[in-house]
C-alpha positions in Angstrom: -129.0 -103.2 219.1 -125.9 -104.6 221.5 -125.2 -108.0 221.0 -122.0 -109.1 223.5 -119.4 -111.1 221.7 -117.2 -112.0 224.6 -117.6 -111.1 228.6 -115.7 -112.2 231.7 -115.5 -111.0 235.3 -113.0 -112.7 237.8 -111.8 -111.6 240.9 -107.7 -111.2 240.4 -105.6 -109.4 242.5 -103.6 -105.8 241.3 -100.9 -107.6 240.0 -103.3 -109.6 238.0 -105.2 -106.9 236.8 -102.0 -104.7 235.5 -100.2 -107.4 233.3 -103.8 -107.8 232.2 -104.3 -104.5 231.0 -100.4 -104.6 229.7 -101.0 -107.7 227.3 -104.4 -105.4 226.6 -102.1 -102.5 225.6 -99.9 -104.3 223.5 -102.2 -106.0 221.6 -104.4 -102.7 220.7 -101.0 -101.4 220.5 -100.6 -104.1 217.5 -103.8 -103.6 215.9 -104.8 -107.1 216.4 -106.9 -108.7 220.3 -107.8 -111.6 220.3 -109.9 -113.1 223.3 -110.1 -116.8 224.3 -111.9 -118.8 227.3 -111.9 -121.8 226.5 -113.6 -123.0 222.9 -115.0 -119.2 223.0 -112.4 -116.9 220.9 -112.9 -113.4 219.5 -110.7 -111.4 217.0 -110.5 -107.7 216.9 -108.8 -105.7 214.6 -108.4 -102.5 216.2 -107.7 -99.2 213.7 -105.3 -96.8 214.3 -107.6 -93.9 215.9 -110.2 -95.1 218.6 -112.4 -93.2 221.3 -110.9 -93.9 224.4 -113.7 -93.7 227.1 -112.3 -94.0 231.0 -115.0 -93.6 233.8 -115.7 -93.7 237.5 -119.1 -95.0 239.4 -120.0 -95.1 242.4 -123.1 -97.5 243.3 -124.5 -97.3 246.7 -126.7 -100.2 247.9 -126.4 -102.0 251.1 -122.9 -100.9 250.6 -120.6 -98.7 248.3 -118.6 -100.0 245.2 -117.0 -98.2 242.9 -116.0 -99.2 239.6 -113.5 -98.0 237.0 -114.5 -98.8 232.9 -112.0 -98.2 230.4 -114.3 -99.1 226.8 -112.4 -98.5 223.3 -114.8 -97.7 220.6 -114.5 -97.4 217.0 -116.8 -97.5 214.1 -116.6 -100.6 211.9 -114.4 -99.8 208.7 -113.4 -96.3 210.0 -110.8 -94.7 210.7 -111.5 -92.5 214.2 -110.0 -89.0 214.8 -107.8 -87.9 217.5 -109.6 -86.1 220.2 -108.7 -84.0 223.1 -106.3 -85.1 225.6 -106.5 -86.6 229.1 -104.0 -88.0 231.2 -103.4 -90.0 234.4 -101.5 -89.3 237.3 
């Protein structure tokens, strides 16, 4: 069973978006996110080894959008494993 803890979606420019996902790196960096809108807050603590899952969609309706999800997952209590590597260019 999924039960969302925290969700947002804004529109925000590149610039926006990239010193998001740089506060986002330093803090799983850290060990330690915590998300807050408003009242709404939610603390992670993030281990050491995590799956790191990056993907690419296309959706094709009325018209095309594409998508890029980048999800960290870990087990609860777990240490994860190092996997194989991937990098971006």
């Amino acid at each position: 069973m999924e039960v969302v803890l925290f969700k947002s979606e804004e529109r925000k420019n590149t610039q926006e978006v990239a010193a998001i996902l740089r506060q986002i790196a330093d803090r799983v960096e850290s060990g330690e996110v915590v998300l807050t809108r408003g009242q709404e807050e939610v603390r992670l603590q993030i281990p050491a080894n995590v799956t790191l899952e990056i993907k690419v969609e296309e959706e094709t309706k009325r018209t095309t959008k594409k998508s890029l999800e980048i999800e960290i997952e870990w087990p609860e209590g777990e240490e994860g494993s190092p996997r194989g590597d991937m990098s971006i260019g």
